[in-house]
Backbone of each chain as ProteinMPNN parsed JSONL, in Angstrom:
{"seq_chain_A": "XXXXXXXXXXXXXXXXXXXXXXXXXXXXXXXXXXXXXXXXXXXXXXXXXXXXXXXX", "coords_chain_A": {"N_chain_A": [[21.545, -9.588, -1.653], [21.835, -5.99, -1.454], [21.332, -4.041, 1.175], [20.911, -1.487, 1.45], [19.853, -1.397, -1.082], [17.238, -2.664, -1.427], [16.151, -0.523, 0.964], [15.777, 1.695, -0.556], [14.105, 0.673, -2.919], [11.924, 0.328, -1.402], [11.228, 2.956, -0.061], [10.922, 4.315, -2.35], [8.53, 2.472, -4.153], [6.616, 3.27, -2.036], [6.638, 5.659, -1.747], [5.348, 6.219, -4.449], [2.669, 5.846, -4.415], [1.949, 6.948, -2.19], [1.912, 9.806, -3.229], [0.101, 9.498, -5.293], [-2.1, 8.981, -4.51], [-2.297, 11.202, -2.733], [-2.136, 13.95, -4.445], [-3.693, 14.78, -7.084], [-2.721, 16.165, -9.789], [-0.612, 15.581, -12.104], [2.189, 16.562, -12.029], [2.665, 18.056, -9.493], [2.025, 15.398, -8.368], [4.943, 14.55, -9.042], [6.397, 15.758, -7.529], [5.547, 15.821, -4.7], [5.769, 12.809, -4.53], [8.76, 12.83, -4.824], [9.791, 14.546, -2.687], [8.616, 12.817, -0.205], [9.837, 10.262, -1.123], [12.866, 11.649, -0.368], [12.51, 11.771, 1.758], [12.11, 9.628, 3.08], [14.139, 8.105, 2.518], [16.042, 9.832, 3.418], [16.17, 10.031, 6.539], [16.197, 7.513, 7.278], [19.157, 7.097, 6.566], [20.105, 9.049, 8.368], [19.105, 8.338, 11.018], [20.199, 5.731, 10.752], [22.668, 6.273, 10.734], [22.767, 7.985, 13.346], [22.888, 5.912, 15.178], [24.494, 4.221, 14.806], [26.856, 4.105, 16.917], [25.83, 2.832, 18.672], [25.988, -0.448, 20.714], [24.639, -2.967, 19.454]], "CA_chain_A": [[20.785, -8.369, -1.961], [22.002, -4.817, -0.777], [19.701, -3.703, 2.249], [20.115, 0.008, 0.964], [19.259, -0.748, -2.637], [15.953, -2.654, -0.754], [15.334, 0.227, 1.576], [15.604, 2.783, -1.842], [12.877, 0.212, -3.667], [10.789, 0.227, -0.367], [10.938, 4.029, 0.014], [10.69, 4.362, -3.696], [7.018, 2.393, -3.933], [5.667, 3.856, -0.696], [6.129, 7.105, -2.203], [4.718, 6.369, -5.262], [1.551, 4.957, -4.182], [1.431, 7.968, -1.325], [1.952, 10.576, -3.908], [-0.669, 9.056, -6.327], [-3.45, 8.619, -3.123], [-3.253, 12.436, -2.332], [-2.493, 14.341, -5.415], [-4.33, 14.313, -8.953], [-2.229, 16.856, -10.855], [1.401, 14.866, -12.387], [3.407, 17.558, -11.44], [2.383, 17.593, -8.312], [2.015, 14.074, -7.812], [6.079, 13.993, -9.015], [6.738, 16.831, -6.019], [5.24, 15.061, -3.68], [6.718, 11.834, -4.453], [10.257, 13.148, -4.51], [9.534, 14.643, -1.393], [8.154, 11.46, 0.104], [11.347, 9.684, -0.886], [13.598, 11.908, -0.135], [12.432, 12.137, 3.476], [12.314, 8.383, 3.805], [15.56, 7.954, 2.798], [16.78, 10.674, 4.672], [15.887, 9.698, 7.825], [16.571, 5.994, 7.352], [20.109, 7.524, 6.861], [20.263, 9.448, 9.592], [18.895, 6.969, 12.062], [21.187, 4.351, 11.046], [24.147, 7.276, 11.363], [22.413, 8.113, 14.549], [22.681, 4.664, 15.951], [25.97, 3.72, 14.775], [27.436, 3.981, 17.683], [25.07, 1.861, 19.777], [26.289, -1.494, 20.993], [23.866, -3.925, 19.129]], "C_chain_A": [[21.184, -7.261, -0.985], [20.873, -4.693, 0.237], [19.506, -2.536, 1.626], [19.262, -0.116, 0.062], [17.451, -1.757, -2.092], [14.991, -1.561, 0.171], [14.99, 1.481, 0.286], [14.337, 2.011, -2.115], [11.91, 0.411, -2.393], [10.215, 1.931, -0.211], [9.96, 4.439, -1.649], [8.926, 4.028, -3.929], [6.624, 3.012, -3.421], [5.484, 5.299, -1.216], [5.63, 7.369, -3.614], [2.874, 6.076, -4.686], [1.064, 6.315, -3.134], [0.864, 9.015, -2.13], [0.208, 10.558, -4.959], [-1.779, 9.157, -5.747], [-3.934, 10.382, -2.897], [-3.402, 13.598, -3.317], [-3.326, 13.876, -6.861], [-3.652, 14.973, -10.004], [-0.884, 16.361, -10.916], [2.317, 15.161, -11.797], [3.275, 16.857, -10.267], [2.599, 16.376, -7.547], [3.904, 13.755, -8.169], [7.143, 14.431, -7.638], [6.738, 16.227, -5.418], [5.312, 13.623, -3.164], [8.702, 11.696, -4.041], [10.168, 13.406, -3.069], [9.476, 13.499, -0.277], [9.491, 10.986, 0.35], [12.594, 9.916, -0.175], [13.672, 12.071, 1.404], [12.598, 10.576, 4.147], [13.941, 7.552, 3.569], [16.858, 8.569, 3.321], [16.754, 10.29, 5.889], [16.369, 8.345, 8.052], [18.448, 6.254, 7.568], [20.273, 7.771, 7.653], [20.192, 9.176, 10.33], [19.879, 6.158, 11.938], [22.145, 5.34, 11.415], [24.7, 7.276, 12.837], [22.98, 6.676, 15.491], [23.563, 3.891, 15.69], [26.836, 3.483, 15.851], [26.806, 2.714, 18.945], [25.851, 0.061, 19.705], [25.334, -2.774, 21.129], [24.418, -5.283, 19.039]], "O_chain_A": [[20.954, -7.439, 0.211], [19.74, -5.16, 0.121], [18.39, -2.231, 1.206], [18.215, 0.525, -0.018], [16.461, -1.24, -2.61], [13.762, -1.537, 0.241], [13.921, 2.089, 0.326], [13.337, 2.531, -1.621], [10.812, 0.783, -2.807], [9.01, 2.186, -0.234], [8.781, 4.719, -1.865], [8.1, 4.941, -3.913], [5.95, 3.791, -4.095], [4.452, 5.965, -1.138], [5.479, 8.525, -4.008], [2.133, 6.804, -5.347], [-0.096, 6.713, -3.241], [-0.325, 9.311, -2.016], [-0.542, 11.511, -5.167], [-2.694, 9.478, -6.507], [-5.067, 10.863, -2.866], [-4.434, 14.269, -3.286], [-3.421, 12.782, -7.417], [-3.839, 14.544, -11.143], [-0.059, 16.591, -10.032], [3.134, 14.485, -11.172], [3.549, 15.696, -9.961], [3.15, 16.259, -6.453], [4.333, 12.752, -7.6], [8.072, 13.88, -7.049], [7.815, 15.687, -5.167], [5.086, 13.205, -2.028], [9.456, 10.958, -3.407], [10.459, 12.513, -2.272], [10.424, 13.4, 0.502], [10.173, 11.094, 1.37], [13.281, 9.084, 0.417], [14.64, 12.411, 2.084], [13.027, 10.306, 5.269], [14.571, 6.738, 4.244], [18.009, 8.194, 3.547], [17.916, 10.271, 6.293], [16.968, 8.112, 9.101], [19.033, 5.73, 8.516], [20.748, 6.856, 8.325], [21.145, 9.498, 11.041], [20.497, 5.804, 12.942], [22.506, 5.252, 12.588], [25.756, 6.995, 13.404], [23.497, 6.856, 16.594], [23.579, 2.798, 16.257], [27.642, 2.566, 15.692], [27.382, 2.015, 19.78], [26.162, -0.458, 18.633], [25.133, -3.451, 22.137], [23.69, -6.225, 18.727]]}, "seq_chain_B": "XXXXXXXXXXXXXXXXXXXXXXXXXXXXXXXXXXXXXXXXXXXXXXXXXXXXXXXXXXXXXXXXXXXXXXXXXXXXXXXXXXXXXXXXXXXXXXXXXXXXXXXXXXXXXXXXXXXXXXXXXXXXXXXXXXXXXXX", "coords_chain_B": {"N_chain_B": [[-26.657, 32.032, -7.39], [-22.989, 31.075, -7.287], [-21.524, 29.143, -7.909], [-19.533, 27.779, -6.768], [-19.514, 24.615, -5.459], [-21.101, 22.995, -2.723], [-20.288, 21.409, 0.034], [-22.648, 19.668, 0.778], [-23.39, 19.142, -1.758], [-21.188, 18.024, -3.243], [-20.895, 15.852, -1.476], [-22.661, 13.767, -2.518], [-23.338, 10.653, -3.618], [-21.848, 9.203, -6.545], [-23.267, 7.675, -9.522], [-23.771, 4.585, -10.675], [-21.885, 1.599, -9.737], [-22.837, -0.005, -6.911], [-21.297, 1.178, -3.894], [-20.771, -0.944, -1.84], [-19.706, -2.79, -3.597], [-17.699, -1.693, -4.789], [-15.645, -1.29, -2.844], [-15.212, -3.636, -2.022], [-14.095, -4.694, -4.503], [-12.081, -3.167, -4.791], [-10.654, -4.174, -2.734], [-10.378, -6.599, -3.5], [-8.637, -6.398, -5.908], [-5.847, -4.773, -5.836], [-6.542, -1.101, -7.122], [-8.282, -1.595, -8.78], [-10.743, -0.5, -8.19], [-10.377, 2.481, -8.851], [-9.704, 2.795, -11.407], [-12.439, 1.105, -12.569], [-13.987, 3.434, -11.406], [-13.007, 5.262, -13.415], [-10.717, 6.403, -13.102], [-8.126, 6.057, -14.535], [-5.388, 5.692, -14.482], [-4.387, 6.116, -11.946], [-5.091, 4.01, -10.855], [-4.497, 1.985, -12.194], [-1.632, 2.739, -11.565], [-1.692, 2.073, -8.973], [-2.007, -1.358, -8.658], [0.237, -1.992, -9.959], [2.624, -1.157, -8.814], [1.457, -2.073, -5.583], [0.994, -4.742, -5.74], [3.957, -5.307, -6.988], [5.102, -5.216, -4.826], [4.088, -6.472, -3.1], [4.841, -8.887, -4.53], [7.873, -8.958, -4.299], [8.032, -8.69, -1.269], [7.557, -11.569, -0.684], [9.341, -12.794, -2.147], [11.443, -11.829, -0.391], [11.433, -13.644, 1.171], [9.282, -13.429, 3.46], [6.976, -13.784, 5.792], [3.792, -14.555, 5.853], [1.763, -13.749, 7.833], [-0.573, -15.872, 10.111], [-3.612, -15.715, 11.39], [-3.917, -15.364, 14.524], [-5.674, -15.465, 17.128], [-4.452, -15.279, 20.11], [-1.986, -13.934, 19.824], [-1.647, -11.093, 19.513], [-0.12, -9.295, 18.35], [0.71, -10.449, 16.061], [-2.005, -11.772, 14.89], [-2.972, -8.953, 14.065], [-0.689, -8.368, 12.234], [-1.259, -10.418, 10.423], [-3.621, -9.355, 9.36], [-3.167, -6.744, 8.254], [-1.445, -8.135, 6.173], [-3.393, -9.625, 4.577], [-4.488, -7.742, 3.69], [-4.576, -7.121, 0.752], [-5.91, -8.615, -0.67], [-6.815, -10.834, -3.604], [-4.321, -11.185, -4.514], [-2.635, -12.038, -2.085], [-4.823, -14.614, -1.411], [-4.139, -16.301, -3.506], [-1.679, -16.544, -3.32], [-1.503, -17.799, -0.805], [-2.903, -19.934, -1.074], [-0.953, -21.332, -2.739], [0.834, -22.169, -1.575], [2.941, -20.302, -0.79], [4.635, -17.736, 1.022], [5.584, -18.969, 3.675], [7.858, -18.088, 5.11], [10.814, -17.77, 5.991], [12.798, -17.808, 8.792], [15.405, -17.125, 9.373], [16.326, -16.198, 7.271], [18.14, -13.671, 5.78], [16.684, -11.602, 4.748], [14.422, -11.988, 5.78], [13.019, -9.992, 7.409], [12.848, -7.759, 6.273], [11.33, -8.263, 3.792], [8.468, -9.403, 5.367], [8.418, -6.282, 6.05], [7.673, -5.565, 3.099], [5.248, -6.827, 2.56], [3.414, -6.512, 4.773], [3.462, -3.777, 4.652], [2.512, -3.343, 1.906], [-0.058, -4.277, 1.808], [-1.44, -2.617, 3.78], [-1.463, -0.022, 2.575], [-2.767, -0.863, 0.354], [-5.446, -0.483, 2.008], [-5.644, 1.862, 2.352], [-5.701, 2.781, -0.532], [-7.999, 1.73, -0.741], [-10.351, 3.34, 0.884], [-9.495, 5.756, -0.13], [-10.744, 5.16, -2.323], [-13.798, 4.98, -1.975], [-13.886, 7.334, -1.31], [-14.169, 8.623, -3.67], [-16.398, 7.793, -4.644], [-18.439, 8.127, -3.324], [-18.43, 11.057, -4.013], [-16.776, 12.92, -2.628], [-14.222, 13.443, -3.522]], "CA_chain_B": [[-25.061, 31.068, -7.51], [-21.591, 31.339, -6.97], [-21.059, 28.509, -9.096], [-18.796, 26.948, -5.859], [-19.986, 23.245, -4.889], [-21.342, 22.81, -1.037], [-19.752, 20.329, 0.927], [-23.51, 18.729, 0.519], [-23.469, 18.774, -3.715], [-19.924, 17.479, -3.313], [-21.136, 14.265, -0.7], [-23.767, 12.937, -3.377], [-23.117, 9.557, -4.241], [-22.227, 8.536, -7.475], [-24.523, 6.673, -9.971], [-22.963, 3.271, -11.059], [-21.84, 0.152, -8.701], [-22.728, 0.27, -5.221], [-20.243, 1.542, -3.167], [-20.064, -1.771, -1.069], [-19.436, -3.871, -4.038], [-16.703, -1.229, -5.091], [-14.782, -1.375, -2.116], [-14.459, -5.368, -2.371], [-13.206, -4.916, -6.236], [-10.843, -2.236, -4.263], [-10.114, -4.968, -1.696], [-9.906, -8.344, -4.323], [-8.018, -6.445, -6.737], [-5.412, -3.278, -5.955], [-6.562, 0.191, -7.959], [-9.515, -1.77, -9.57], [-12.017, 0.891, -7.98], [-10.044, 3.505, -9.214], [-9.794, 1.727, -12.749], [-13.917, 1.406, -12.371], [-14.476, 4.681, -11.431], [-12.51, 6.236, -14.506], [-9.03, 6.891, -12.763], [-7.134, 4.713, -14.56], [-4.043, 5.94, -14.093], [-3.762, 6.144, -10.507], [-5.692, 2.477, -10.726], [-2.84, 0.884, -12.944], [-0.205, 2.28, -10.805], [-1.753, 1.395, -7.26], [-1.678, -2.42, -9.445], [1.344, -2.427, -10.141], [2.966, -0.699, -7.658], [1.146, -2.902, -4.484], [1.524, -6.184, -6.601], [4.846, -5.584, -6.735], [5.823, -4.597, -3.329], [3.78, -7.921, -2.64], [6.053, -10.099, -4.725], [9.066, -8.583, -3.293], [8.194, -9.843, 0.182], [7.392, -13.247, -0.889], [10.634, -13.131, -3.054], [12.541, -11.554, 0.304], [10.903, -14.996, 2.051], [9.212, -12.582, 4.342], [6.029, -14.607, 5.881], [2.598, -14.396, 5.613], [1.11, -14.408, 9.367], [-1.903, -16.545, 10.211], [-4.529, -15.01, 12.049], [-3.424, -16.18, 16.031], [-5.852, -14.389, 18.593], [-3.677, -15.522, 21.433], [-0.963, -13.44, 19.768], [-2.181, -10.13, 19.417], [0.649, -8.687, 17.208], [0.594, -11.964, 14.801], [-2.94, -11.103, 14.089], [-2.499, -7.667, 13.492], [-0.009, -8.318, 10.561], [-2.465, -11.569, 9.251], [-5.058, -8.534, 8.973], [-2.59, -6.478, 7.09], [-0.99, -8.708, 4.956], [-4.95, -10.022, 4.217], [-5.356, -6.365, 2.806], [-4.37, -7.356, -0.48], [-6.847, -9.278, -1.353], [-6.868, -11.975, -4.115], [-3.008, -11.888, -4.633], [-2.669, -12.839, -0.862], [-5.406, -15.854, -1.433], [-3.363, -17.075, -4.548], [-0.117, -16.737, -2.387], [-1.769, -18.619, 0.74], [-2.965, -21.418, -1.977], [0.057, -21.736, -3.581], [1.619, -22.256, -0.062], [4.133, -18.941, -0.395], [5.069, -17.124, 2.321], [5.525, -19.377, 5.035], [8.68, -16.976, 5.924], [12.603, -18.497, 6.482], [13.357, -16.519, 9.722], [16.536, -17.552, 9.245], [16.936, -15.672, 6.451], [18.693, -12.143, 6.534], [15.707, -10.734, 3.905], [13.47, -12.13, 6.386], [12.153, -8.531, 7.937], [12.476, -6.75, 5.254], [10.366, -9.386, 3.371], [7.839, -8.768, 6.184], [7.401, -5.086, 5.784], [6.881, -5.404, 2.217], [4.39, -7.711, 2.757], [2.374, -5.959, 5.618], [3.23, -2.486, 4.22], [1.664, -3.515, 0.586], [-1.437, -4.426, 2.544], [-1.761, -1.671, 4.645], [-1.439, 0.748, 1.996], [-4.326, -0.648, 0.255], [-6.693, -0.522, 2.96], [-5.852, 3.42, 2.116], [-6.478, 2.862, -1.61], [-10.152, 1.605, -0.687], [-10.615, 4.606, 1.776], [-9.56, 6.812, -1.181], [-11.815, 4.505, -3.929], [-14.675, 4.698, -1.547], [-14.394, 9.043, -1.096], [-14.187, 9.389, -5.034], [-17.179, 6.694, -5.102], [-19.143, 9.219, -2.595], [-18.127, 12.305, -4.642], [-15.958, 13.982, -1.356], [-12.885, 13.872, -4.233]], "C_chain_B": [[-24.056, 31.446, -7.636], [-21.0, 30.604, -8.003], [-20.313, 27.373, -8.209], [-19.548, 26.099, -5.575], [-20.107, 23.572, -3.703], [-20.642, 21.716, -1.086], [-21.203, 18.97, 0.326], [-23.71, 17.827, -0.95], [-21.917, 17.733, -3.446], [-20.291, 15.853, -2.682], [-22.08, 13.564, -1.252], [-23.207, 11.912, -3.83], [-23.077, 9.636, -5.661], [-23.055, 7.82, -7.838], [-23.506, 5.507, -10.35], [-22.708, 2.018, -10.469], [-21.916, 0.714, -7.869], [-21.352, 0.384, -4.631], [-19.672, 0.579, -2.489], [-19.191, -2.589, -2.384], [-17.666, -3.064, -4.847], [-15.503, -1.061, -4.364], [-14.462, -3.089, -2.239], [-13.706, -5.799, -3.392], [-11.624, -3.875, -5.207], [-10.009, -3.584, -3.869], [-8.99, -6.07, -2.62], [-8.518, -7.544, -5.345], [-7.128, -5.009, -6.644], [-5.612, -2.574, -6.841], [-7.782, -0.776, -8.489], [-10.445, -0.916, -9.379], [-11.51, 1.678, -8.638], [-10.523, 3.614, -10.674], [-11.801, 2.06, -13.137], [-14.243, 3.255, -12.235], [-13.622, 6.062, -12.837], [-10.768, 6.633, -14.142], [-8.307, 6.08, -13.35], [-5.992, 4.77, -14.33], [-3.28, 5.344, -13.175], [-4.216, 4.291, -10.839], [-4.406, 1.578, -11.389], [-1.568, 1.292, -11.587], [-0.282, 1.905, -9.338], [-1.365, -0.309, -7.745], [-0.581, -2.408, -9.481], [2.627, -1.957, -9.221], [3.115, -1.63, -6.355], [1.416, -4.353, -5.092], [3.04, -6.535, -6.257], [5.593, -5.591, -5.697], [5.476, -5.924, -2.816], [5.15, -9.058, -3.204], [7.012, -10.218, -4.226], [9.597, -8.938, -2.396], [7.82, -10.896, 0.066], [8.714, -13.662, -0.996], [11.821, -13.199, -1.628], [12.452, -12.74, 1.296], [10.652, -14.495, 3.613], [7.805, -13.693, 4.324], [4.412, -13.861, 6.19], [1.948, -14.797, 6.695], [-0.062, -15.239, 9.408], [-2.062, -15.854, 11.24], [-4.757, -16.217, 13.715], [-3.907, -14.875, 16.962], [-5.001, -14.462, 19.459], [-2.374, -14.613, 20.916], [-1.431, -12.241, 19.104], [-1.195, -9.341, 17.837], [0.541, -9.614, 15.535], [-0.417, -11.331, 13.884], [-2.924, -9.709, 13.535], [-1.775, -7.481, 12.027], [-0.876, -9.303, 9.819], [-3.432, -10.248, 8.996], [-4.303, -7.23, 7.515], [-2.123, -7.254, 6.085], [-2.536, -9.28, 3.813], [-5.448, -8.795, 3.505], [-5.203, -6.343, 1.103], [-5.079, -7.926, -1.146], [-6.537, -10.576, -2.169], [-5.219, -12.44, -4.36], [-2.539, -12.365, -2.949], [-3.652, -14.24, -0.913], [-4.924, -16.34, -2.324], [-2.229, -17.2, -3.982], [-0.057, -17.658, -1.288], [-1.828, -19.965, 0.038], [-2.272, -22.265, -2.203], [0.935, -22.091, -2.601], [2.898, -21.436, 0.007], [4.147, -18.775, 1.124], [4.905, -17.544, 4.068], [6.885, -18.77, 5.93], [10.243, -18.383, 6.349], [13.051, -17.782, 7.365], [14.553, -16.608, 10.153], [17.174, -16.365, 8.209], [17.282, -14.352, 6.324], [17.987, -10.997, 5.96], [14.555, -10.74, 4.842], [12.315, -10.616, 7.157], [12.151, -7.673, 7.038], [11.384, -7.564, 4.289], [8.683, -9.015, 3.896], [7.481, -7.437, 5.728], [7.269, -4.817, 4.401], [5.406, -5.855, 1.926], [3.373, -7.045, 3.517], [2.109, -4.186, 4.804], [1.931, -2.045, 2.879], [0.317, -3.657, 1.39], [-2.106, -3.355, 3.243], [-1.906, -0.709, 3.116], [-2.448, 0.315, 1.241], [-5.645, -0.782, 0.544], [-6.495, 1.395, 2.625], [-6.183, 3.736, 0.814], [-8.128, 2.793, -1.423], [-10.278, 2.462, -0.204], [-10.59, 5.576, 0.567], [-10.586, 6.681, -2.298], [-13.34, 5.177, -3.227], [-15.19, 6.321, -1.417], [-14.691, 9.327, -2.256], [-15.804, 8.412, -5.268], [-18.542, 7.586, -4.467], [-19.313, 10.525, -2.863], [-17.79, 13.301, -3.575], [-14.344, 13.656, -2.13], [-13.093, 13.995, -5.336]], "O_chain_B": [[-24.05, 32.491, -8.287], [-20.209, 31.057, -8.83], [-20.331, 26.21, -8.614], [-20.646, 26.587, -5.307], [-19.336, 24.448, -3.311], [-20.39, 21.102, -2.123], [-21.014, 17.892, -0.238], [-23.985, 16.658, -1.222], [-22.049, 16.518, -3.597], [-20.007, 14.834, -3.311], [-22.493, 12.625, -0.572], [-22.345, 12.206, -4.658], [-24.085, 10.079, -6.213], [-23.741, 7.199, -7.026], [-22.31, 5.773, -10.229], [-23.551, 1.19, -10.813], [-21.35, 1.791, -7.688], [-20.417, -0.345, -4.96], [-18.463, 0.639, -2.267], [-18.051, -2.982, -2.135], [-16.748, -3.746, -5.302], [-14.447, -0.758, -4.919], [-13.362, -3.525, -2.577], [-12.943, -6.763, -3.446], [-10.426, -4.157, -5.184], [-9.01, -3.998, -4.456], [-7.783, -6.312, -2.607], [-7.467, -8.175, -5.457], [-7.578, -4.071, -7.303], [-5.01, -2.973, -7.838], [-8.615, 0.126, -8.577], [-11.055, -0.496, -10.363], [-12.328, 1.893, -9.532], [-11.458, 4.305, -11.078], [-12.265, 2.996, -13.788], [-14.699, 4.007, -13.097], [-13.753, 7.279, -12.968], [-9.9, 7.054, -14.908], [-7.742, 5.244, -12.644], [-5.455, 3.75, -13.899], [-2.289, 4.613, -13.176], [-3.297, 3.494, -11.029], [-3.657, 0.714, -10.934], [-0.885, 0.516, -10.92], [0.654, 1.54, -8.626], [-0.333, -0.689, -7.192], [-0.21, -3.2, -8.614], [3.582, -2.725, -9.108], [4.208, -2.002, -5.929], [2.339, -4.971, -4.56], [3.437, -7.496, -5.598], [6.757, -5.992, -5.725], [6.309, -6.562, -2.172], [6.002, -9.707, -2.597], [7.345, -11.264, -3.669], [10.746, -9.336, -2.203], [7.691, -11.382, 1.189], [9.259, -14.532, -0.318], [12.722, -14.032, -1.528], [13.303, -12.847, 2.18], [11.29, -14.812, 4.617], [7.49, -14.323, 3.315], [4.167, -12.766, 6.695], [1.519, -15.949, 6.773], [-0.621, -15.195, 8.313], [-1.177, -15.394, 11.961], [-5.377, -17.261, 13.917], [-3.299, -13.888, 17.376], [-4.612, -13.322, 19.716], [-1.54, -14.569, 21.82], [-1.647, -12.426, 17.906], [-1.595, -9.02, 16.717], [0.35, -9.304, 14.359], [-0.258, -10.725, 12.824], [-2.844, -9.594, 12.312], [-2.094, -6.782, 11.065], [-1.211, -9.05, 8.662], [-4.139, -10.494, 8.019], [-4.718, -6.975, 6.385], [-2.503, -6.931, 4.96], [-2.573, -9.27, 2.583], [-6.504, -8.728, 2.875], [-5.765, -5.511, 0.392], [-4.965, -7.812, -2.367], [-6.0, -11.474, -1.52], [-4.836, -13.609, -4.403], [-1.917, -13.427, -2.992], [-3.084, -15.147, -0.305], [-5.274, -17.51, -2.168], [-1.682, -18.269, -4.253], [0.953, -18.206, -0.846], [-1.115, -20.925, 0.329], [-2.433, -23.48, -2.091], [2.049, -22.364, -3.048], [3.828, -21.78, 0.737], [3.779, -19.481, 2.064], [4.473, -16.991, 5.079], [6.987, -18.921, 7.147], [10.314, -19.505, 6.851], [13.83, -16.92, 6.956], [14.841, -16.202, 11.279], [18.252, -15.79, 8.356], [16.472, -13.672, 6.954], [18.228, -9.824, 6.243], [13.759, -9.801, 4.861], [11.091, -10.54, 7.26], [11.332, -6.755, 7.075], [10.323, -6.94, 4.317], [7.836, -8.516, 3.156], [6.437, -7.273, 5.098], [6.704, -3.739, 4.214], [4.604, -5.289, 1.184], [2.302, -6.952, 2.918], [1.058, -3.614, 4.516], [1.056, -1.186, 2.775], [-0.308, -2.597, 1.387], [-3.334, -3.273, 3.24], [-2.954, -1.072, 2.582], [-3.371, 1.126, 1.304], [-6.626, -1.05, -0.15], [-7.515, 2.07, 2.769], [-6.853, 4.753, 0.635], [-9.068, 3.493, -1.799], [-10.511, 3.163, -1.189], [-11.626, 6.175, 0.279], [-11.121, 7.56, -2.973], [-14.007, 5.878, -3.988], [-16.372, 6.664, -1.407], [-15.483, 10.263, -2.355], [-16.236, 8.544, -6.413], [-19.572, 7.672, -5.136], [-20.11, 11.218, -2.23], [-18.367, 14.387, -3.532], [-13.351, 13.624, -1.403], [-12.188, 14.33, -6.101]]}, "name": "protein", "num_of_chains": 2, "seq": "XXXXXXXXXXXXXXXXXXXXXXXXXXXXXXXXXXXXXXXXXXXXXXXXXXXXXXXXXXXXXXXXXXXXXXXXXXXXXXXXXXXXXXXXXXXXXXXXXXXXXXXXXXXXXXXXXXXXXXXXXXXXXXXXXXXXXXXXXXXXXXXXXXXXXXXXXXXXXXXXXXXXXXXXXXXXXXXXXXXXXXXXXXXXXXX"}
C-alpha cells in the first residue's frame, strides 16, 4: 500500500468530517473541505521535502 | 422586536431526548445524534466517514491500546480509540486490533484508529450544541 495514496485517504476523511462539523451550507462545506485537504496535503509535502535531507 | 435571536432564545434546550441520552447515541453510534436530531446528512456522513477511517486502521493492523495507567501515553490513545463507541466494542470482541508492530502500516493504522475516535468526541460536542439550540 502507497503511504501517499494513505496519507491522501487520511487527509481526504479528516477533511470531510471537519468540513461537515463546522459548516451547514454544501457549498461551503465543499470550500472548506478542499481547503482542509489541500492544506494537509500540502504541508505533509513540504515537511517530508523539508526533512529530506535529515539523516534518519 | 428586531426579529434577531438573543444568545439566551438561542441556548434553550430542545424538546425531545435528553441531551445525556443523546450524547451516548452520539458516542455508541457515529452521526446518530445528528441523524436524531434531523441532520441527516451530516449524520450519514460522520457514519460513514468515522466507520471507515476505523476499518482502515484495523485493516492497516494498527492496534487498539488497552487502558495502562502506568503508561500515561498508552492510555491516552485507549481513551481515544474508545471514542468510537460500539464499533470499537465489536472490534475488541472480535479480538481485532491487537496491532503487528512489525508491520510497515503499523502507524499509520494507529492514527486512523485514534484519529477516527478523536474526531468523534467532536461530533458529540457538535450533537450536544445543536441538542442545546447554540447551532
Amino acid at each position: 500500500m502507497s503511504h501517499v495514496l494513505l496519507l491522501v485517504l487520511f487527509a481526504f476523511l479528516v477533511s470531510v468530517v471537519f468540513a461537515v462539523l463546522m459548516r451547514d451550507d454544501p457549498r461551503e462545506q465543499l470550500r472548506t473541505g478542499g481547503l482542509f485537504f489541500g492544506g494537509f496535503v500540502g504541508a505533509a509535502l513540504l515537511i517530508g521535502w523539508l526533512m529530506y535531507p535529515l539523516p534518519l | 422586536m428586531n426579529g434577531r435571536a438573543t444568545t439566551v432564545e438561542k441556548a434553550r434546550p430542545r424538546e425531545g431526548p435528553g441531551v445525556a441520552l443523546l450524547a451516548i447515541a452520539a458516542w455508541a453510534v457515529p452521526g446518530a445524534a445528528h441523524f436524531w436530531l434531523g441532520r441527516r446528512q451530516k449524520g450519514l456522513i460522520f457514519f460513514f466517514a468515522l466507520t471507515l477511517m476505523f476499518a482502515i486502521g484495523l485493516w492497516l493492523e494498527g492496534r487498539l491500546f488497552p487502558f495502562e495507567p502506568s503508561q500515561p501515553l498508552v492510555a491516552l490513545a485507549a481513551v481515544a480509540d474508545a471514542g468510537l463507541g460500539v464499533p470499537y466494542v465489536i472490534a475488541k470482541a472480535a479480538g481485532l486490533g491487537a496491532g503487528r508492530i512489525i508491520a510497515a502500516t503499523y502507524e499509520y493504522g494507529n492514527a486512523f484508529l485514534i484519529v477516527a475516535g478523536l474526531l468523534n468526541f467532536l461530533v458529540i460536542l457538535d450533537a450536544y450544541d445543536i441538542a442545546l439550540g447554540r447551532k
